[in-house]
N, CA, C and O atoms as a GROMACS GRO file, in nm:
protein
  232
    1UNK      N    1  -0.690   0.837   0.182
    1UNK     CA    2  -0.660   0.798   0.318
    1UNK      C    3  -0.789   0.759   0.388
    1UNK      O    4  -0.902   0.806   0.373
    2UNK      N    5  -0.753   0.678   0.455
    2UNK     CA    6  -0.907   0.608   0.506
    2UNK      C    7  -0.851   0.546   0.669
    2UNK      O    8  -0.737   0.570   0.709
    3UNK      N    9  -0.938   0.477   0.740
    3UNK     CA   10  -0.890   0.387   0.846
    3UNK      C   11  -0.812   0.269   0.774
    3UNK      O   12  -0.792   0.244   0.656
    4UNK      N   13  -0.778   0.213   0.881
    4UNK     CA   14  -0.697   0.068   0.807
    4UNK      C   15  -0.790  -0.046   0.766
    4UNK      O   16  -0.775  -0.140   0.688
    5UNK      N   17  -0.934   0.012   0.880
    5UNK     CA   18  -1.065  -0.138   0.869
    5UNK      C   19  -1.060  -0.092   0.729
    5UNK      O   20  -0.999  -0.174   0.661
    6UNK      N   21  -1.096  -0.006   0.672
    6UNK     CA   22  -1.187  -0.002   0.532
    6UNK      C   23  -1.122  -0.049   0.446
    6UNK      O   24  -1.161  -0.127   0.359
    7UNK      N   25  -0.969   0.013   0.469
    7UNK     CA   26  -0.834  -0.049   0.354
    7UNK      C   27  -0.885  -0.188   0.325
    7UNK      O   28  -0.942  -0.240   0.229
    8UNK      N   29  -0.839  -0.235   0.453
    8UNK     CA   30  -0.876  -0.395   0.453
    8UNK      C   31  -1.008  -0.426   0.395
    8UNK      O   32  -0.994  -0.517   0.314
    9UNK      N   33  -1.147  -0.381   0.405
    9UNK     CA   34  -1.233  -0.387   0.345
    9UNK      C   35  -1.248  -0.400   0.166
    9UNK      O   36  -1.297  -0.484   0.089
   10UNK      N   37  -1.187  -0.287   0.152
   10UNK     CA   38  -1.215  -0.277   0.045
   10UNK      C   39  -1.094  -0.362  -0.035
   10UNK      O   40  -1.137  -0.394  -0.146
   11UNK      N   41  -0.977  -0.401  -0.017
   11UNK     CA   42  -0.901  -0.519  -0.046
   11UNK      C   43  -0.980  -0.636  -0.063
   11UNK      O   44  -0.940  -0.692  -0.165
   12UNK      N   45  -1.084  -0.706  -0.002
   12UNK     CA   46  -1.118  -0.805   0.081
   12UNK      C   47  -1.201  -0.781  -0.073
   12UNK      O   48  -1.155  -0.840  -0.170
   13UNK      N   49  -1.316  -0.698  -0.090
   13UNK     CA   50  -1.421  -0.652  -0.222
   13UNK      C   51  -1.355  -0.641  -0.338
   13UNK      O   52  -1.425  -0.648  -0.439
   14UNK      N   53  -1.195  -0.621  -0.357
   14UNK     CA   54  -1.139  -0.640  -0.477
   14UNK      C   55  -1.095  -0.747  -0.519
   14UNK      O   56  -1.085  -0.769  -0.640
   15UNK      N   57  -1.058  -0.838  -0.421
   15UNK     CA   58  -1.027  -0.939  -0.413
   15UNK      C   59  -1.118  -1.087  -0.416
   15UNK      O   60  -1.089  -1.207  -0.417
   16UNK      N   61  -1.227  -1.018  -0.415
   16UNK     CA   62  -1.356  -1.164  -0.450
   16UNK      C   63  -1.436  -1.101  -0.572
   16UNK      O   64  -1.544  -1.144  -0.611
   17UNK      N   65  -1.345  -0.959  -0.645
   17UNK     CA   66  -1.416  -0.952  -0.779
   17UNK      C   67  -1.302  -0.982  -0.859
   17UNK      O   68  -1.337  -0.966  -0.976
   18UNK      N   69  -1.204  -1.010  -0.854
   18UNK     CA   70  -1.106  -1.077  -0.939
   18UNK      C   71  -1.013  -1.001  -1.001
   18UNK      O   72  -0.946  -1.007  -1.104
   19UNK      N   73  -1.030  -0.920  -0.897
   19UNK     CA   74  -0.943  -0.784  -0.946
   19UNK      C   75  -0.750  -0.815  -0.876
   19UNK      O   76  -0.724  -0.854  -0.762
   20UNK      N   77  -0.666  -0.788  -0.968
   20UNK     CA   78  -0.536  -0.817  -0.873
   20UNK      C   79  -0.525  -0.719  -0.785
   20UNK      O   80  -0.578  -0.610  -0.803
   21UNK      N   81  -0.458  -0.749  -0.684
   21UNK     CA   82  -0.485  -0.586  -0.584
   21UNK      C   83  -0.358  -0.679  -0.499
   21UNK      O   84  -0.342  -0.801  -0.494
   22UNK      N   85  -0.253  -0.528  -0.416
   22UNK     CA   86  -0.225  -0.576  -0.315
   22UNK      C   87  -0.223  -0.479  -0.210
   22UNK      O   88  -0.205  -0.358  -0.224
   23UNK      N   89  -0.247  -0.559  -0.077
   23UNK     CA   90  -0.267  -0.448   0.049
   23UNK      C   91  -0.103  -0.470   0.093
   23UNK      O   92  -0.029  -0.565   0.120
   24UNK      N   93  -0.095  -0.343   0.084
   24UNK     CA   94   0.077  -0.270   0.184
   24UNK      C   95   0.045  -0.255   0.311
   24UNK      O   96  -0.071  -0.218   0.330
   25UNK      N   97   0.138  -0.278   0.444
   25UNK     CA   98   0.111  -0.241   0.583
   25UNK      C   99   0.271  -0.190   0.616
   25UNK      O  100   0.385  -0.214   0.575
   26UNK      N  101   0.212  -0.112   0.704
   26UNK     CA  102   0.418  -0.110   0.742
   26UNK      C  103   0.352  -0.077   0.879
   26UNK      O  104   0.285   0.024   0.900
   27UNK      N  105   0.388  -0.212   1.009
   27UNK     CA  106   0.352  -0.192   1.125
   27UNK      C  107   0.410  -0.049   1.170
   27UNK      O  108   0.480   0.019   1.095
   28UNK      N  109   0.367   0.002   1.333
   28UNK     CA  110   0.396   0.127   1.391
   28UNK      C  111   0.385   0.258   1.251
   28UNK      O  112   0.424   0.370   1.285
   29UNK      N  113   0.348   0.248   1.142
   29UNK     CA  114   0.322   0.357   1.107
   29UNK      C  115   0.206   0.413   1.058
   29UNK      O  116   0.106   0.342   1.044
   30UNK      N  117   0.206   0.554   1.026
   30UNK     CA  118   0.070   0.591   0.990
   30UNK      C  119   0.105   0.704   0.883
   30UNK      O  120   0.225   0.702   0.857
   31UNK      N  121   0.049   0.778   0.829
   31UNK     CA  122  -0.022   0.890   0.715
   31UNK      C  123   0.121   0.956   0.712
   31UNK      O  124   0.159   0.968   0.595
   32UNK      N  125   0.227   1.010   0.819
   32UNK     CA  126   0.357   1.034   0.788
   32UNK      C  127   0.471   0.938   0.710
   32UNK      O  128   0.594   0.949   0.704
   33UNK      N  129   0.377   0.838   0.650
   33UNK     CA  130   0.532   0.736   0.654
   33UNK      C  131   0.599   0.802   0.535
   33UNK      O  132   0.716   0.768   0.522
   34UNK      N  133   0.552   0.893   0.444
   34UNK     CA  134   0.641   0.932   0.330
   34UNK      C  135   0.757   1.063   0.357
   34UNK      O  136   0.833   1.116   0.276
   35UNK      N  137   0.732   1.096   0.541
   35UNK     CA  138   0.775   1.189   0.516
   35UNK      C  139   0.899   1.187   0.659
   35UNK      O  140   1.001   1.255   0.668
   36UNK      N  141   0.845   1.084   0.758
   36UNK     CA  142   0.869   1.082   0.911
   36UNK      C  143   0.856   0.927   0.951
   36UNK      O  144   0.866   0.893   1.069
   37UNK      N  145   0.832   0.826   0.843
   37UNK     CA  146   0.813   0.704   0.886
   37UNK      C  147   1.010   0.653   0.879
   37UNK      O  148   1.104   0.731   0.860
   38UNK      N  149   1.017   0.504   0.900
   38UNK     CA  150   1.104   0.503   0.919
   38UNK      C  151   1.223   0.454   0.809
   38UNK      O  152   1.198   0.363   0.730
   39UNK      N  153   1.318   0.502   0.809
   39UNK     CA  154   1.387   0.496   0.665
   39UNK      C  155   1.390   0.382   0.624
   39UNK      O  156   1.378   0.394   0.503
   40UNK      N  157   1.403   0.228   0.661
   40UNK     CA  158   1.355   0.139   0.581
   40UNK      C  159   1.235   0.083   0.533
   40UNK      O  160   1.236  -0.008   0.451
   41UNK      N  161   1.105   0.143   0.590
   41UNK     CA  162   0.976   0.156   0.570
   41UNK      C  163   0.944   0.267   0.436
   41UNK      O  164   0.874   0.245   0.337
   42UNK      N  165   1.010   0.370   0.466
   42UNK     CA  166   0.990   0.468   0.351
   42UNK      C  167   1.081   0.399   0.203
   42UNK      O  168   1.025   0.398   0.094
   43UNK      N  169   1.180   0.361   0.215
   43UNK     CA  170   1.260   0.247   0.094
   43UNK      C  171   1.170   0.130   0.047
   43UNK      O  172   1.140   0.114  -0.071
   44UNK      N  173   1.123   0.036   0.160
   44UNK     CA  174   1.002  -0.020   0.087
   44UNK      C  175   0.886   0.054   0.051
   44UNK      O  176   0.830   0.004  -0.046
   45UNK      N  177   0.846   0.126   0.083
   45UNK     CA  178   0.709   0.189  -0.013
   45UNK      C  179   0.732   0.232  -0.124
   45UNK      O  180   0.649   0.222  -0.213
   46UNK      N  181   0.884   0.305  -0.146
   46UNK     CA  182   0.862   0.375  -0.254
   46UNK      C  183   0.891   0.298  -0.355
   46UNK      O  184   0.855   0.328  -0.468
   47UNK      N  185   1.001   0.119  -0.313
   47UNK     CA  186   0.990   0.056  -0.419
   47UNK      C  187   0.829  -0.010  -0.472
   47UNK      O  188   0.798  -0.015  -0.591
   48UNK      N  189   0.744  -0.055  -0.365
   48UNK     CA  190   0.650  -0.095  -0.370
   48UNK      C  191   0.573   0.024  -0.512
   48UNK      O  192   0.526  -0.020  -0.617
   49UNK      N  193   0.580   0.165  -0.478
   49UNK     CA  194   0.514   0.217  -0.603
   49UNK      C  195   0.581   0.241  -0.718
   49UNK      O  196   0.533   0.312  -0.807
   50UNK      N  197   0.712   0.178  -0.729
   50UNK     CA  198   0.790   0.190  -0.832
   50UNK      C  199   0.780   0.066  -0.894
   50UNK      O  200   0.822   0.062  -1.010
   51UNK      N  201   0.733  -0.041  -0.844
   51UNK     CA  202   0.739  -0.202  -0.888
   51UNK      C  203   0.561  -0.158  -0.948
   51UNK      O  204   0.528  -0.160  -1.066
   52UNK      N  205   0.484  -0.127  -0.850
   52UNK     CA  206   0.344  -0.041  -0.951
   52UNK      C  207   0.327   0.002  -1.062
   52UNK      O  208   0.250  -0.037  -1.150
   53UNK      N  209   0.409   0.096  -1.063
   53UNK     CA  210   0.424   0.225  -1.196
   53UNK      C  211   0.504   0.130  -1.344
   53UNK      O  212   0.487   0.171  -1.459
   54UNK      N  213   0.583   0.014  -1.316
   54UNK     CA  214   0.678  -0.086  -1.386
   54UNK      C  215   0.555  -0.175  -1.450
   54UNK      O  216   0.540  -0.190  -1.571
   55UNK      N  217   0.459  -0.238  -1.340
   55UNK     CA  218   0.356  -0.316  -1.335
   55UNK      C  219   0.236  -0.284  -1.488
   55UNK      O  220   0.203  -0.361  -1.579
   56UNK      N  221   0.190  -0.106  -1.454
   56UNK     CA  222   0.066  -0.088  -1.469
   56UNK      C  223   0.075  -0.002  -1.564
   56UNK      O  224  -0.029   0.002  -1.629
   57UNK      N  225   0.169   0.081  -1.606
   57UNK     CA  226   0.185   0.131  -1.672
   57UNK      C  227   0.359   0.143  -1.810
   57UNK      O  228   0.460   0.213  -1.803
   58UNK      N  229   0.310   0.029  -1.926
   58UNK     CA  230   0.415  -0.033  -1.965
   58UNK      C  231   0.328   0.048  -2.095
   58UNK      O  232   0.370   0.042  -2.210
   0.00000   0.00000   0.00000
């Protein structure tokens, strides 16, 4: 967990070393979204790390 500048930062440094990377946002939320964010925000993230886990580990 970090601020959002650095997220973005360090996206920005993976992304001009040629690394695939993608940055997730889910406006109005923060550090609760897995637990208190909002139920279609929490449905996209968890597909987002399920399309990951499909991705990166085959």
């Amino acid at each position: 967990r970090c601020p959002i500048q650095q997220a973005e930062e360090f996206f920005v440094a993976l992304m001009e070393q040629g690394v695939s990377t993608e940055l997730v946002r889910f406006p109005d939320e923060n550090h609760e979204l897995s637990r208190s964010g909002k139920p279609k925000h929490r449905e996209e993230r968890f597909q987002h790390i399920l399309r990951w886990f499909e991705k990166h580990l085959k």
